[in-house]
BALONU-636317 format. One record per residue (C-alpha): x, y, z. Coordinates in steps of 0.02 Angstrom, whole numbers, plus 50000, padded with zeros to 5 digits. Example, Ala and Ser with C-alpha at 12.3 -4.5 7.8 and 13.67 -1.06 7.14 Angstrom:
// BALONU-636317
[[50615 49775 50390]] [[50684 49947 50357]] 
// end
This chain:
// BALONU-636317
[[50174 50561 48052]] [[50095 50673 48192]] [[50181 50655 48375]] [[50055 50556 48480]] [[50080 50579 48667]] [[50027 50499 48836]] [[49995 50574 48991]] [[50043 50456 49108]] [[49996 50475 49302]] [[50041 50412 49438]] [[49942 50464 49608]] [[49974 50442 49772]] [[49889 50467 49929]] [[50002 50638 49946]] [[50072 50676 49780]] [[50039 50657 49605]] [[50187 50613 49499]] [[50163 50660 49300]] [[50251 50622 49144]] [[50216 50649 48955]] [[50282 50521 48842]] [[50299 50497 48652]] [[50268 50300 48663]] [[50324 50274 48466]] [[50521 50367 48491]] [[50498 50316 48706]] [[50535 50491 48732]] [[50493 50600 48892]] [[50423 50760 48832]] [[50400 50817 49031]] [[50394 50752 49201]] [[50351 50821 49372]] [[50282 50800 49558]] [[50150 50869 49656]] [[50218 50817 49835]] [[50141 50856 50023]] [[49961 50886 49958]] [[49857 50930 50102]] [[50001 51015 50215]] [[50015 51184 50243]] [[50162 51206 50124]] [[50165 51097 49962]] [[50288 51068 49821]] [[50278 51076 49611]] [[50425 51020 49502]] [[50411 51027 49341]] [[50544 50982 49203]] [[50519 51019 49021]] [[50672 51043 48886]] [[50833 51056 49031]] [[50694 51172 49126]] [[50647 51152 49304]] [[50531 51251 49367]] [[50478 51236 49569]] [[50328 51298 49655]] [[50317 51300 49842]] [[50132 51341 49883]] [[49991 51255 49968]] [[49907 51105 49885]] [[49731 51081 49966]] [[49686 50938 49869]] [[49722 50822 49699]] [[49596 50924 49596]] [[49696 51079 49656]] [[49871 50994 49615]] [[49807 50916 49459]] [[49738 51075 49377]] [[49911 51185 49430]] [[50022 51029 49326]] [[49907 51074 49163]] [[49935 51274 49197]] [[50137 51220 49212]] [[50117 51143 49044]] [[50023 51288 48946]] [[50127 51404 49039]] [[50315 51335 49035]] [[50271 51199 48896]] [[50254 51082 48807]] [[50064 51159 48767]] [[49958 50995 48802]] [[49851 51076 48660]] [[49975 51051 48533]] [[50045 50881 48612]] [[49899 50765 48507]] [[49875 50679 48681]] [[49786 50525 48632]] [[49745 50454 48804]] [[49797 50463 48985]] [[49878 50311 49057]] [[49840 50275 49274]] [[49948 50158 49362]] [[49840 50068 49476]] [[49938 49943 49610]] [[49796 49832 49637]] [[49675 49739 49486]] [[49646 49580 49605]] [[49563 49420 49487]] [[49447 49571 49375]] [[49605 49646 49270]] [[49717 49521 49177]] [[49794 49681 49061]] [[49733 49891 49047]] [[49600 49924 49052]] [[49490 50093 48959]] [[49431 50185 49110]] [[49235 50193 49142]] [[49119 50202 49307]] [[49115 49996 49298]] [[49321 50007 49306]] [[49302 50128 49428]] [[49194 50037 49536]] [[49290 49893 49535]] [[49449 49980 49593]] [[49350 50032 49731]] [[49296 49868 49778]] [[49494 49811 49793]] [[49515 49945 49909]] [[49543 49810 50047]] [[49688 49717 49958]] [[49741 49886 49907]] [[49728 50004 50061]] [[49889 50121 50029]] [[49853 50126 49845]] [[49698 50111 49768]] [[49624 50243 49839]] [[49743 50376 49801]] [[49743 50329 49620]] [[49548 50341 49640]] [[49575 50505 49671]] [[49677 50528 49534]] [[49572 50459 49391]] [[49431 50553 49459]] [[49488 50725 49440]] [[49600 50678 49286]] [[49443 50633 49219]] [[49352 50825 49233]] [[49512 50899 49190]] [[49546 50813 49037]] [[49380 50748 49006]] [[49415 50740 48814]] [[49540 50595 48787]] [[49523 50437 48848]] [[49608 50353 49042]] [[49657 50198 49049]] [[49691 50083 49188]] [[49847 50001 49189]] [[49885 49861 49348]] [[50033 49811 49438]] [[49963 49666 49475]] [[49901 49625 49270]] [[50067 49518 49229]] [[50038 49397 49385]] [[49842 49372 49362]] [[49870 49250 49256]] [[49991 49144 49389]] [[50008 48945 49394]] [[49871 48924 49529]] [[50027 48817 49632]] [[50109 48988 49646]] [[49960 49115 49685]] [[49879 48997 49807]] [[49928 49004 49987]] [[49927 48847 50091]] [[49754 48942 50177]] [[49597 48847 50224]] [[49535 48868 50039]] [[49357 48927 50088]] [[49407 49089 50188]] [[49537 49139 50078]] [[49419 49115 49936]] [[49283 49221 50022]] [[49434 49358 50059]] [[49494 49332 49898]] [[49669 49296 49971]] [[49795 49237 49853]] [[49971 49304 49764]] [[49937 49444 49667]] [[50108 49513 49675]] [[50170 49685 49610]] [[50300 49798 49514]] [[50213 49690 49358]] [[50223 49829 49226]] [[50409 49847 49247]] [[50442 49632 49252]] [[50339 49644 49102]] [[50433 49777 49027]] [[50621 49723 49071]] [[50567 49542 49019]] [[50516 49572 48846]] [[50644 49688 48831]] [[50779 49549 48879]] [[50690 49446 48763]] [[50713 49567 48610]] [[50883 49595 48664]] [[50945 49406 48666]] [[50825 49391 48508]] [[50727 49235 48597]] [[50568 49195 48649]] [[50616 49063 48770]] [[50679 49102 48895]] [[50685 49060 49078]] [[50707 49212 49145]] [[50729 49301 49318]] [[50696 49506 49349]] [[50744 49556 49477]] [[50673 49738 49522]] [[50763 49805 49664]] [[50730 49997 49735]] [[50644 50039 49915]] [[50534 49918 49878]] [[50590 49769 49794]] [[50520 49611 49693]] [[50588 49465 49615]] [[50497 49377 49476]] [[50523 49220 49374]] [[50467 49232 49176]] [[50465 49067 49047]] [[50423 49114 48858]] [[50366 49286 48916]] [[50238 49243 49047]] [[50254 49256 49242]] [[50263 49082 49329]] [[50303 49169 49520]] [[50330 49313 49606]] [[50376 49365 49773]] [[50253 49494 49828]] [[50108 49422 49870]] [[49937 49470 49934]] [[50015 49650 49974]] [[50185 49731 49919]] [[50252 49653 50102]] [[50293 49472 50077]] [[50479 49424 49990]] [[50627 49510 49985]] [[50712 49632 50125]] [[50675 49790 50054]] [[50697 49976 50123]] [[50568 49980 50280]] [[50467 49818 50245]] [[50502 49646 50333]] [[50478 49561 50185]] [[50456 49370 50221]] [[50424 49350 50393]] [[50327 49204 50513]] [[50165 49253 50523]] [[50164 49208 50702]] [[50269 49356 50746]] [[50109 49457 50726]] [[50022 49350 50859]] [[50154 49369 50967]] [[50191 49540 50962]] [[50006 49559 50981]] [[50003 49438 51150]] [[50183 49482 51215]] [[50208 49668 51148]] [[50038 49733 51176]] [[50043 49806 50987]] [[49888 49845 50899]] [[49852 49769 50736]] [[49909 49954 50646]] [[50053 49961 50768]] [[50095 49818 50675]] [[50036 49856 50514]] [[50173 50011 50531]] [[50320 49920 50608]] [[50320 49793 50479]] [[50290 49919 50298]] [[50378 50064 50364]] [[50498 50030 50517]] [[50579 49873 50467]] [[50699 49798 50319]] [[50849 49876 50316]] [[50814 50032 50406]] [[50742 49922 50552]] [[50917 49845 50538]] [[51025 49980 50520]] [[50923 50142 50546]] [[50948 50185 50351]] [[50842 50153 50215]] [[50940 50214 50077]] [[51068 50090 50019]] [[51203 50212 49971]] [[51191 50246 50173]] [[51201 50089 50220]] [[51349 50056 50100]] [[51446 50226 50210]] [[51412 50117 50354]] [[51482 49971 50298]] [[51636 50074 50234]] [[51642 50131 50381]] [[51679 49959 50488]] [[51493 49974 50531]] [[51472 49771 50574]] [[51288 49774 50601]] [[51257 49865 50453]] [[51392 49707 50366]] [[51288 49599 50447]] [[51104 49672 50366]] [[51169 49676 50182]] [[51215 49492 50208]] [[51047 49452 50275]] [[50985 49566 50120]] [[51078 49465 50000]] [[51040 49313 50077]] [[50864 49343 50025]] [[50894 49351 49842]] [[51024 49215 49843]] [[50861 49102 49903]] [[50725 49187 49775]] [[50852 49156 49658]] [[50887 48960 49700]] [[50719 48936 49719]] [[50658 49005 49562]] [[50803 48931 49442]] [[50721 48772 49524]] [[50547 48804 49466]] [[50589 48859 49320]] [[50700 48696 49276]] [[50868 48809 49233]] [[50885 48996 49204]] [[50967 49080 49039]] [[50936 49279 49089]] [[50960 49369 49252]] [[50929 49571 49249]] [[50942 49692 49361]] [[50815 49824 49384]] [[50773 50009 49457]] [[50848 50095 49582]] [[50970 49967 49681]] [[50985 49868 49531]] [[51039 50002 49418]] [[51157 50099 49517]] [[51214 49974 49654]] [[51385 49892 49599]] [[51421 49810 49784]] [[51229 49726 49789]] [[51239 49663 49597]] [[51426 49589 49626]] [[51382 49515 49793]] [[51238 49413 49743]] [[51322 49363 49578]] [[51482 49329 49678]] [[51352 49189 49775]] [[51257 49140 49619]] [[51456 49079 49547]] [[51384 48907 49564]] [[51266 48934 49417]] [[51412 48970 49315]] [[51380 49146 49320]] [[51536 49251 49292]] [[51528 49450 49299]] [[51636 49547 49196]] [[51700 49691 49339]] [[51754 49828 49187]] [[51585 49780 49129]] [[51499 49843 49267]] [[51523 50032 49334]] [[51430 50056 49509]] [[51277 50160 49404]] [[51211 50115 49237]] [[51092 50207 49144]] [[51085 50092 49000]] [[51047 49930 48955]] [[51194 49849 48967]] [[51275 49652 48985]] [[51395 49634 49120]] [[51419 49443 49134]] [[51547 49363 49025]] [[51550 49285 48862]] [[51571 49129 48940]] [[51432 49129 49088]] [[51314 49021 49078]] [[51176 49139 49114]] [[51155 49301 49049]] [[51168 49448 49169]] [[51100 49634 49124]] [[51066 49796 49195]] [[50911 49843 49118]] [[50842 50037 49161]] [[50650 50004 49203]] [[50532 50134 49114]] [[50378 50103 49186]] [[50304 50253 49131]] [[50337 50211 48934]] [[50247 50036 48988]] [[50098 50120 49039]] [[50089 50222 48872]] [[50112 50082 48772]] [[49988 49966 48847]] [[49883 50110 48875]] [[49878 50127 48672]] [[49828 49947 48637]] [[49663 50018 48692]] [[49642 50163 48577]] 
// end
């Protein structure tokens, strides 16, 4: 059988991250990143076969990025010509009510992507940008769509509705939409195949800079904890996360701060490097080591957090058989999984410590044979997702 390949992309409003995938073996044939585009001074990386090779130049623009990534590959391989790419695969963060699953990439798609540029500010349009010049580049293979917010379209309509006067946010389209959906879809079914069950309650727990919880009965999404934007839910590396929204009106009234003041203090300045000045968790942790109390004090608050999502969703889901931890924090952060789990004892859940080496790069079960719930570290591979849903289309 001929290798059949996916060029997945992933672009943002100053960078373009790339990765080829064999979606039958879930191989990476190649990855990279465009980064800085625009600046005076930009950065290429890409990695093919143990290779790296890095380019600091000037990237004007995503058509100029886009087009040096496909000289990369004909130059330092693997040849895209001999690669039988069979469709390129977009991640788009925000599908709103219109995308329930991918979607094969046309100007109707595309218009509609535009029109959630509101609920999508930071996003959509950078992966606008990204479709459109994949599009002329590689104008021979299909694009597909593929939405973070696909898994949680179909929500109860007790979870994705606010408490909101329901004629304004009907007019604004306000609601939970929630995000990180590919990878709760991904690591769900996974844990599913794993534990050889389609019933299960489950929780995912994706945890990296920015971080989502997500509850999952007989393989479909029942909550989630981002919500109208990636802000709302858990502490995560500069957003709030759940906050009362009355602290905007009185920063507004008391602070003098603008609406984008705002906007900025609560996405980018806040979570845990609002409370402790670092945003990387391994920083925080040499803090902490350190006899850094504040910095004790925010990972309690941060755990905190997820000891509620958790308690809350076990509730709605009526019990809980499978907790997994995903991405970055989840996969390589020993001190945040045994801390929460440590809190979650209550729900018979015991953690096997020789089980459960600070980073973990495969999927692996670290509970007990005798928990009552299931605990795994499950690697996310969001990019694989995107190929494979992206081939249910060809």
């Amino acid at each position: 059988m001929t290798t059949r390949t996916v060029l997945v992309i992933n672009s943002g409003s100053s960078s373009i991250k790339y990765q080829l995938v064999d979606p039958d073996s879930g191989d990476s044939l190649a990855s990279g990143i465009v980064e800085r585009i625009g600046d005076s001074i930009g950065a290429i990386t890409h990695k093919h076969a143990g290779q790296k090779i890095e380019l600091d130049e000037p990237v004007p623009d995503h058509g100029y990025g886009l087009a040096e990534v496909l000289r990369l590959f004909e130059e330092h391989g693997p040849s895209l010509a001999d690669a039988h790419i069979v469709a390129v695969g977009h991640r788009v963060v925000q599908g709103g009510r219109y995308f329930s699953g991918p979607a094969l990439i046309d100007d109707e798609v595309v218009a509609k992507i535009d029109e959630l540029v509101p609920l999508g500010p930071l996003h959509n349009p950078a992966h606008l940008k990204g479709i459109e010049v994949a599009r002329k580049l590689l104008s021979d293979v299909p694009h597909v769509a593929v939405f973070d917010t696909a898994f949680f379209q179909d929500l109860p309509e007790e979870a994705a509705r606010y408490g909101l006067n329901r004629e304004i946010a009907d007019k604004y389209s306000i609601r939970r939409y929630g995000a990180h959906g590919t990878s709760h879809q991904f690591v769900s079914q996974a844990i599913s195949e794993r534990l050889g069950r389609d019933d299960l309650k489950q929780i995912v727990l994706h945890l990296g800079n920015g971080a989502s919880v997500s509850a999952v009965v007989n393989g479909k999404a029942v909550e989630t904890s981002m919500g109208l934007t990636p802000l709302e839910g858990l502490i995560m590396g500069g957003r709030t996360g759940d906050i009362d929204p009355a602290a905007v009106f009185h920063l507004a009234r008391v602070a003098g701060m603008s609406i984008d003041e705002i906007d900025h203090l609560f996405n980018r300045e806040s979570g845990m490097k609002g409370l402790t000045g670092e945003s990387d968790m391994r920083e925080v942790w040499k803090l902490i080591d350190a006899g850094d109390k504040q910095a004790r004090e925010s990972m309690d608050i941060y755990l905190h957090r997820l000891t509620k999502y958790v308690g809350a969703y076990t509730a709605v889901m009526g019990g809980l058989d499978a907790l997994t931890f995903t991405a970055g924090i989840g996969e390589n952060d020993k001190g945040v999984r045994e801390g929460l789990c440590e809190r979650l004892a209550y729900l018979g859940i015991k953690i096997d410590p020789d089980k459960d080496p600070m980073r973990i790069s495969e999927p692996t079960t670290i509970s007990t044979e005798d928990s009552a719930v299931v605990v795994t570290v499950y690697p996310t591979n969001e990019e694989l997702a995107i190929a494979r849903q992206a081939l249910t289309l060809i």
